[in-house]
Structure formats: C-alpha cells, structure tokens
N, CA and C of each residue as an Amber inpcrd file, in Angstrom:
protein
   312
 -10.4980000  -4.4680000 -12.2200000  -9.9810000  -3.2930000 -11.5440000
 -10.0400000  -3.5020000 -10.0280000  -9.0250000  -3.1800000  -9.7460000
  -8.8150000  -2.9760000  -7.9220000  -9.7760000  -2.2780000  -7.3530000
 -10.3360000  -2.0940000  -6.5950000 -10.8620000  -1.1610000  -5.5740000
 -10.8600000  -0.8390000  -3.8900000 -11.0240000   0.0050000  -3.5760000
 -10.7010000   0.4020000  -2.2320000 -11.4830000  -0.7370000  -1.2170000
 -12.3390000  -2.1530000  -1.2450000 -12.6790000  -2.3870000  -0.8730000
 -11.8480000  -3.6710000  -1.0360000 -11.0120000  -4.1650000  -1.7820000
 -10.3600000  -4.5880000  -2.2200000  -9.0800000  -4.9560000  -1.3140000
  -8.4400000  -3.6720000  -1.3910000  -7.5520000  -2.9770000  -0.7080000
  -8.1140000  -3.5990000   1.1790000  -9.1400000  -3.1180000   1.4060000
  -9.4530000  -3.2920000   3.1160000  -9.4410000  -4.6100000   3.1340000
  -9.8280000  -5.6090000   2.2740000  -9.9260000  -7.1160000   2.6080000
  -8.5830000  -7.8950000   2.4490000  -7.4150000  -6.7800000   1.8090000
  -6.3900000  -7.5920000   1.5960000  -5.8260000  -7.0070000   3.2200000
  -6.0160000  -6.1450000   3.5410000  -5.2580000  -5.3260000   4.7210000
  -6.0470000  -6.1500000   5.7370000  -7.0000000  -6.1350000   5.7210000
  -7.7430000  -6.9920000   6.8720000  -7.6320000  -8.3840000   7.1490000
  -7.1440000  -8.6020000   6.4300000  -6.9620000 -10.3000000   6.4390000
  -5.4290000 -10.4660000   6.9950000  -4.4530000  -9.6830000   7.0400000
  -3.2210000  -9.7570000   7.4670000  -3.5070000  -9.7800000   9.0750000
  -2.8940000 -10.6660000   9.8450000  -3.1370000 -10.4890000  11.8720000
  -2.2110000  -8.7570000  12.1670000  -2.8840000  -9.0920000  13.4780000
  -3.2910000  -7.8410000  14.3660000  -3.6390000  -6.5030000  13.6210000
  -4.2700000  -6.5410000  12.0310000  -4.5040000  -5.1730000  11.0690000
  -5.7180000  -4.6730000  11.6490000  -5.5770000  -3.6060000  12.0260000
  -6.5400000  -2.2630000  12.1530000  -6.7020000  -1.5330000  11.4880000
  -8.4340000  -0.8570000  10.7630000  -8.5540000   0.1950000  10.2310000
  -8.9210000   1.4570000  10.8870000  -8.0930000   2.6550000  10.4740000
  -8.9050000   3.8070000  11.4640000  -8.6820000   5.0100000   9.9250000
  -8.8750000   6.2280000  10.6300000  -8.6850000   7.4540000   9.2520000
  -7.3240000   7.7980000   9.8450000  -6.7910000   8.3760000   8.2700000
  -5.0870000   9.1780000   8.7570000  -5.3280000  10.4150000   7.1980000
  -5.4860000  11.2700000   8.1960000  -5.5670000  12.3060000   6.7410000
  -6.7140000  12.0790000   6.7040000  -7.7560000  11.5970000   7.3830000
  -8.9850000  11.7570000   6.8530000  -9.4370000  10.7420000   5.7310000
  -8.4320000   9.8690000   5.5610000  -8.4750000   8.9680000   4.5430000
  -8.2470000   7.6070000   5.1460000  -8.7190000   6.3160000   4.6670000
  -8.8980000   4.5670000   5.6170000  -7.3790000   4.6860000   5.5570000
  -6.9220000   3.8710000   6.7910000  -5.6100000   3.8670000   6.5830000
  -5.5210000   2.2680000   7.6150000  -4.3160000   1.6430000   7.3520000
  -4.7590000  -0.1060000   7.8600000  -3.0980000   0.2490000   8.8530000
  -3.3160000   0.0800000   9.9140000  -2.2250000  -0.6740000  10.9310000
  -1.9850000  -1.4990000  11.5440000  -0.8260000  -2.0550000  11.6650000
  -0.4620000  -3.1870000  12.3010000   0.3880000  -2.9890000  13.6140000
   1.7080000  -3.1620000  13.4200000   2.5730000  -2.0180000  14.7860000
   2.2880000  -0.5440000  14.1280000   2.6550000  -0.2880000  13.2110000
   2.6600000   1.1160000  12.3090000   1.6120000   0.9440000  11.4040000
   1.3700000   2.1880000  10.8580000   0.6900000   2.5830000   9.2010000
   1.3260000   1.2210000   7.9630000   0.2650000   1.2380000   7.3290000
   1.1370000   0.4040000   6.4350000   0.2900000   0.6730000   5.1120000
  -0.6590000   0.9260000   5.0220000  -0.9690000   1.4850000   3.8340000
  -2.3420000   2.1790000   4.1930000  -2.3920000   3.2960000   3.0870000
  -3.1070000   4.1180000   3.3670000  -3.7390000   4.3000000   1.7030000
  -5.1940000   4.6660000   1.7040000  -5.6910000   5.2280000   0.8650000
  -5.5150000   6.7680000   0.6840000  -5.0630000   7.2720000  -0.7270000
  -4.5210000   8.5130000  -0.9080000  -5.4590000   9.5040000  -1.4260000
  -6.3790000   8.8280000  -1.9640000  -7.3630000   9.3180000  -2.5590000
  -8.8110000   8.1640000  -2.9320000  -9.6550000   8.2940000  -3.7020000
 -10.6620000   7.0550000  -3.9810000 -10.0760000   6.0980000  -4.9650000
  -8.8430000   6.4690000  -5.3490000  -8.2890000   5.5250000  -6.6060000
  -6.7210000   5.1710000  -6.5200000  -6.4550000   5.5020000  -5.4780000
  -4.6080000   5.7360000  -5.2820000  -4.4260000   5.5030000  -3.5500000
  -3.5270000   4.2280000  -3.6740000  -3.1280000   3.7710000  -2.3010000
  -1.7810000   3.9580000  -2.1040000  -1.3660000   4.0890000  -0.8220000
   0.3960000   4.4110000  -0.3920000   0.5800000   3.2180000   0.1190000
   1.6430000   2.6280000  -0.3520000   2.1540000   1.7410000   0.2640000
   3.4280000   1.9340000   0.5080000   4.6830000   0.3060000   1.3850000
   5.8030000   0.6410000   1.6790000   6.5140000  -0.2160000   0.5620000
   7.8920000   0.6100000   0.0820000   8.3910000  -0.6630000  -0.4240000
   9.7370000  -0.9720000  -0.6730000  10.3180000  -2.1050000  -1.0680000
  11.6220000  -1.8240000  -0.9950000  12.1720000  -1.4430000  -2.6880000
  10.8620000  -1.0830000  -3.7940000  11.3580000  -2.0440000  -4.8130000
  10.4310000  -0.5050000  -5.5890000  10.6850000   0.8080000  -5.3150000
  10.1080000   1.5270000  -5.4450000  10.9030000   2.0810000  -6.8850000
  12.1210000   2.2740000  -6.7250000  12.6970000   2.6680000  -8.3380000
  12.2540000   1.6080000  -9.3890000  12.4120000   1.0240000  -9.3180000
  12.0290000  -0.6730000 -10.0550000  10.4920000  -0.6050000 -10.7090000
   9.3570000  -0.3340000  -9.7940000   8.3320000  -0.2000000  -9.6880000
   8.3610000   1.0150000 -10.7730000   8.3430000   2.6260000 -10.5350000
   7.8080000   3.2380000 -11.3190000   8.7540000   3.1810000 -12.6520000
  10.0600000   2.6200000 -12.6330000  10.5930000   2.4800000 -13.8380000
   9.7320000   1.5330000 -14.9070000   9.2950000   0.3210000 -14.2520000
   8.3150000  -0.6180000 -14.8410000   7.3570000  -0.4930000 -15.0660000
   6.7730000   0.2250000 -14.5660000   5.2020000   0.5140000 -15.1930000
   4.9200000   1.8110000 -14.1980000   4.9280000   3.1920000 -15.3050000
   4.9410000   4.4360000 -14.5590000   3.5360000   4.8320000 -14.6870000
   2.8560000   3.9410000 -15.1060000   1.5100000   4.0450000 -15.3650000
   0.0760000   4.0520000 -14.0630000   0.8620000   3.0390000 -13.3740000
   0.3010000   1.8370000 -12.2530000   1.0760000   2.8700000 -10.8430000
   2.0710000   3.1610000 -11.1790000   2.8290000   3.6520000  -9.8630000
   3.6560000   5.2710000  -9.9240000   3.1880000   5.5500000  -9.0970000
   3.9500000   7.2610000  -8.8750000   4.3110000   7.5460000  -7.7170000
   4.9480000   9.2610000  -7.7350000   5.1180000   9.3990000  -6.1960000
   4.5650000  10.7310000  -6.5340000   4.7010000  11.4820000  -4.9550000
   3.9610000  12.9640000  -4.8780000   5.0840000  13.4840000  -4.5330000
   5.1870000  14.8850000  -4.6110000   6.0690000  15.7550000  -4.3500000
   6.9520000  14.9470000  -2.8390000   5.8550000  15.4060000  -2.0100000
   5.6300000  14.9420000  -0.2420000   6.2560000  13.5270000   0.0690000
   6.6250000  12.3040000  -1.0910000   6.8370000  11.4570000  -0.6300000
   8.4890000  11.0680000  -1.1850000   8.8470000  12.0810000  -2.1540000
  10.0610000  12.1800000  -2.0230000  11.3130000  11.7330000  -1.0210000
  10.9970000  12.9250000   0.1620000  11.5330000  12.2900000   1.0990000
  11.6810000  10.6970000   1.8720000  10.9000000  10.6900000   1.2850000
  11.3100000   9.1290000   1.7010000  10.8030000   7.9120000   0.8010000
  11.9080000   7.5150000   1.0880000  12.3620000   6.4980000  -0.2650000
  11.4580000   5.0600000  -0.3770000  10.6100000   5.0840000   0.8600000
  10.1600000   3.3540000   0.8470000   8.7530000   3.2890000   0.2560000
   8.0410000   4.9930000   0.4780000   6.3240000   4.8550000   0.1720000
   6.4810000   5.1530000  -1.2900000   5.6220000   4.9230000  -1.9350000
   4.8160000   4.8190000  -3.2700000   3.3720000   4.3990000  -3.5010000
   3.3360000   5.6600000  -4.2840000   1.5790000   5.6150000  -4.9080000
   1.1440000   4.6470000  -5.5620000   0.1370000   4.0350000  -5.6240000
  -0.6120000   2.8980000  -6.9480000  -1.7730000   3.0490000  -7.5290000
  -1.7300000   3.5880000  -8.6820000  -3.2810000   3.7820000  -9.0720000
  -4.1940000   2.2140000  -8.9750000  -4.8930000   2.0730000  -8.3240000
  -5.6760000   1.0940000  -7.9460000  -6.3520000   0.3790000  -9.3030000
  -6.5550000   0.8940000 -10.5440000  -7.2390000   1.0320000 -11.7260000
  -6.2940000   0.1860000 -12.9100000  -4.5820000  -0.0020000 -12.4430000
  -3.4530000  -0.0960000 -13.2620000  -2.6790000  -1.3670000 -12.5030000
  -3.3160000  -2.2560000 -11.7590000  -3.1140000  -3.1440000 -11.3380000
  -3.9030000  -4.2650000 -10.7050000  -3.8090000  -5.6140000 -10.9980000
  -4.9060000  -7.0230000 -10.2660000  -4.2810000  -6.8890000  -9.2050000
  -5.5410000  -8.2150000  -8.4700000  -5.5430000  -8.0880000  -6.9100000
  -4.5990000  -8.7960000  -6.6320000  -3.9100000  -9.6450000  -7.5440000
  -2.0840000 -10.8780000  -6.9360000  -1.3810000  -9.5360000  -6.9770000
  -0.9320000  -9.0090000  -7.5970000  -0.0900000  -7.4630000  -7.1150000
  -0.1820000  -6.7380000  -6.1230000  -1.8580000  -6.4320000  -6.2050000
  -2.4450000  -5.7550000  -5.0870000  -1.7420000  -6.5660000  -3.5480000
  -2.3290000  -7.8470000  -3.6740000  -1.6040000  -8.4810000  -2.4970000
  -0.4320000  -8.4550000  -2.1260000   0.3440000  -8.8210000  -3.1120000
   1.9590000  -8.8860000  -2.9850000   2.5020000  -7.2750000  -2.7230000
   1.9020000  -6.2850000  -2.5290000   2.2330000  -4.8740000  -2.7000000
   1.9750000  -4.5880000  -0.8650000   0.7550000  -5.4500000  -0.6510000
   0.2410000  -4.7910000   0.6310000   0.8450000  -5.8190000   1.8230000
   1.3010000  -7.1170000   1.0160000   2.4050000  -7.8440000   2.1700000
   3.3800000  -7.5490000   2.2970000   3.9820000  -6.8650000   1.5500000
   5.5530000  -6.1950000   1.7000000   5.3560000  -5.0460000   2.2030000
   4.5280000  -4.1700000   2.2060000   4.5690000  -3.0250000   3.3370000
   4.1350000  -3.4740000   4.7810000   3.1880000  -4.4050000   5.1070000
   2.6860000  -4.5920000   6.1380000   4.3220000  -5.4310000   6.4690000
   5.3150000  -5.8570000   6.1340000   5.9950000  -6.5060000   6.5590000
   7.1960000  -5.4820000   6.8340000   7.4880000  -4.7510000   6.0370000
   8.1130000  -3.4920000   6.0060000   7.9250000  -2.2620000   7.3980000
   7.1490000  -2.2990000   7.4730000   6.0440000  -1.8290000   8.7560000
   6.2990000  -2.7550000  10.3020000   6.8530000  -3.2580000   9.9570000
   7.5960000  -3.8390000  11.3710000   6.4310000  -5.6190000  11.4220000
   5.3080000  -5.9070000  11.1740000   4.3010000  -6.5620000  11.5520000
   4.9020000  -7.8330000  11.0950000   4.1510000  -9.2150000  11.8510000
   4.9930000 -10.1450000  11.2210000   4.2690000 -10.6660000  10.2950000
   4.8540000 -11.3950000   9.3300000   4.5760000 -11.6400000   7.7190000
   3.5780000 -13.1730000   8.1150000   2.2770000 -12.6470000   6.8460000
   1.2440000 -13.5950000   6.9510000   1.6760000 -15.1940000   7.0100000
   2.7120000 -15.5000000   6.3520000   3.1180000 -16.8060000   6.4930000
   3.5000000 -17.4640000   7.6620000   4.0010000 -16.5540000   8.5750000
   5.1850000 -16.7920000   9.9400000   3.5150000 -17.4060000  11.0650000
C-alpha cells in the first residue's frame, strides 16, 4: 500500500519540489501545485489521462464534485495503487505543472 510518506519522497525527489500546506493539507510545488494530499488516504494529482484512468480502474481513481471543473486533476486512493504508478502519476503532474521533467 501507498502512503502519504510515500507520496512526499516521490514529490521530493523531483528538482526544485517544495513542500508547504494548501487547504491545510501537504501539498508539493515546483513552478505551481502539483499534487496535493486530499485527505490521509487520497492524493490530487494532474493529468492528461483522467477519463481513461477512472474508466480503468474506478476503484483506485475518482473525482469530487469541486474538481469537475477542471478536467486535468484527479483523486487516487493511495490504498488502490503501487509506488511505479504512484511515480508515473506524480511525474506527469509535476510535468503538467509547468516543472521540467526528471529526465531533462
């Protein structure tokens, strides 16, 4: 199982990532937000691949009323996915997010 600590070491390990609170909740930036903890078990991320995602496993991924509006964030129950996902989830938002991609 994933966990929120999990989550900070994958966000932290990406260059120029900062943690501060947003909502009162850890949230990791780079130029922008790029993922945020939603709760103790559910992270927001960005993505391009968000219909895809909860069509594929609606188990692992949701949205909230609030995120409707916009089409790129999506929820992840932290509990319904490993940490190669986890990663690959939190490099495409941090890249999405304007920041440049861990490989470059």
């Amino acid at each position: 199982m994933v966990t929120e600590d999990d989550v900070r070491s994958v966000c932290l390990a990406l260059p120029g990532t900062s943690e501060r609170l947003s909502w009162n909740r850890p949230a990791w930036f780079a130029r922008t937000l790029f993922a945020r903890m939603w709760d103790d078990t559910v992270l927001t991320v960005k993505t391009t691949e968000r219909d895809a995602l909860l069509a594929a496993q609606p188990g692992a991924f949701l949205i909230h009323p609030h995120h409707e509006q916009y089409e790129s964030l999506v929820l992840v129950r932290l509990g319904r996915i490993g940490h190669d996902e986890l990663t690959e989830l939190v490099e495409e938002s941090y890249r999405i997010a304007g920041a440049r991609a861990r490989t470059e």
